[in-house]
N, C-alpha and C positions, 0 to 999 in steps of 0.2 A: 112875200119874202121867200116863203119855201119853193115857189113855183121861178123864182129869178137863180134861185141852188141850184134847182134842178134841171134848170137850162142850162148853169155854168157846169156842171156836172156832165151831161151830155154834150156840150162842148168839148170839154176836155177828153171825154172819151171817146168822141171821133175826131179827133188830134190826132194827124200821123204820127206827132213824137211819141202821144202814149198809146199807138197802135204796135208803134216799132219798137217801144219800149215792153210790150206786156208779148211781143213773138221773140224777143231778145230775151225773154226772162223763162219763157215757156224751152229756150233753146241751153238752159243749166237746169232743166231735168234730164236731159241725156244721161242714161246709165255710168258712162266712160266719164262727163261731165262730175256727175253728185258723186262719183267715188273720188274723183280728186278734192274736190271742193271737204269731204270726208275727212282724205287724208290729211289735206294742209291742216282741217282742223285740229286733230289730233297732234299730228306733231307740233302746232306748234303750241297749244297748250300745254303737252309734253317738256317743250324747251321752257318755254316761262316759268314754268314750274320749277325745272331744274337751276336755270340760271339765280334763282335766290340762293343757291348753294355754288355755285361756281366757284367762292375762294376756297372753298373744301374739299373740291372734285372739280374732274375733269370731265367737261361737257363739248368738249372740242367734236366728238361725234353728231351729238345731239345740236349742234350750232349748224353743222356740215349740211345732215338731212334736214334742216330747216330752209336755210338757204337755197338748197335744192328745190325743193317742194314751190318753196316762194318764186324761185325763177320758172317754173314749169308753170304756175297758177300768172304770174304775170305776161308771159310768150304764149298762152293759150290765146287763139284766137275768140272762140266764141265767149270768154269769161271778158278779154278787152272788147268787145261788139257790145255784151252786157255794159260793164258802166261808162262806156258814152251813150249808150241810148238814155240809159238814167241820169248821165248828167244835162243832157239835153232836155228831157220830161222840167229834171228839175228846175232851170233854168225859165221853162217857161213858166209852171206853178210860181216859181218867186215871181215874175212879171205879174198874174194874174195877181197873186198875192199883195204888191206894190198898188197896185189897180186898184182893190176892192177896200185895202185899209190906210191908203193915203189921206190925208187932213184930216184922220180921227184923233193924233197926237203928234206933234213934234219930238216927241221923245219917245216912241215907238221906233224901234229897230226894225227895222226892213231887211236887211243884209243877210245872204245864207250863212248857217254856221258851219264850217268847214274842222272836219278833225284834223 
């Protein structure tokens, strides 16, 4: 059984998807990269923070530089090359996944869970 893992394993790791997915991912540690990804975090834990209070104050700023940030982290090329590579990885794990635990239950969900 461990020695069938470890072939799927090795499988999977010489998978262009998760070859091009783990040089996709090695390409948002760029300096210029992790300071954005920084920032969005920041502000927008910032905003969320503040918007429980929005009937009491005015966060119209704090909205503004959100939306900013979110449109610079969405138009960023190498953050969109990031998650299709990972949706593609993922896509095949679920196949694999469909593969290896198919006819163990009828009532086992297969289906990715999508936020």
């Amino acid at each position: 059984m461990f020695t069938l893992l470890n072939d799927l394993n090795e499988c999977i790791c010489n998978d262009e998807k998760y070859k091009a997915y783990i040089e996709a991912k090695k390409q948002l540690e760029k300096e210029d990269i992790n300071q954005l990804l920084k920032k969005y975090q920041n502000i927008s834990h910032d905003y969320f923070k503040l918007k429980q209070y929005e009937k009491y104050t005015d966060i119209s700023s704090s909205k503004k530089e959100y939306i900013e940030i979110k449109k610079q982290i969405s138009n960023n090329q190498i953050i969109q090359e990031y998650y299709t590579k990972y949706y593609e990885l993922n896509g095949l794990l679920e196949e694999v996944t469909k593969i290896i635990f198919s006819g163990i239950s009828d009532e086992l969900l297969l289906d990715r869970y999508l936020l």
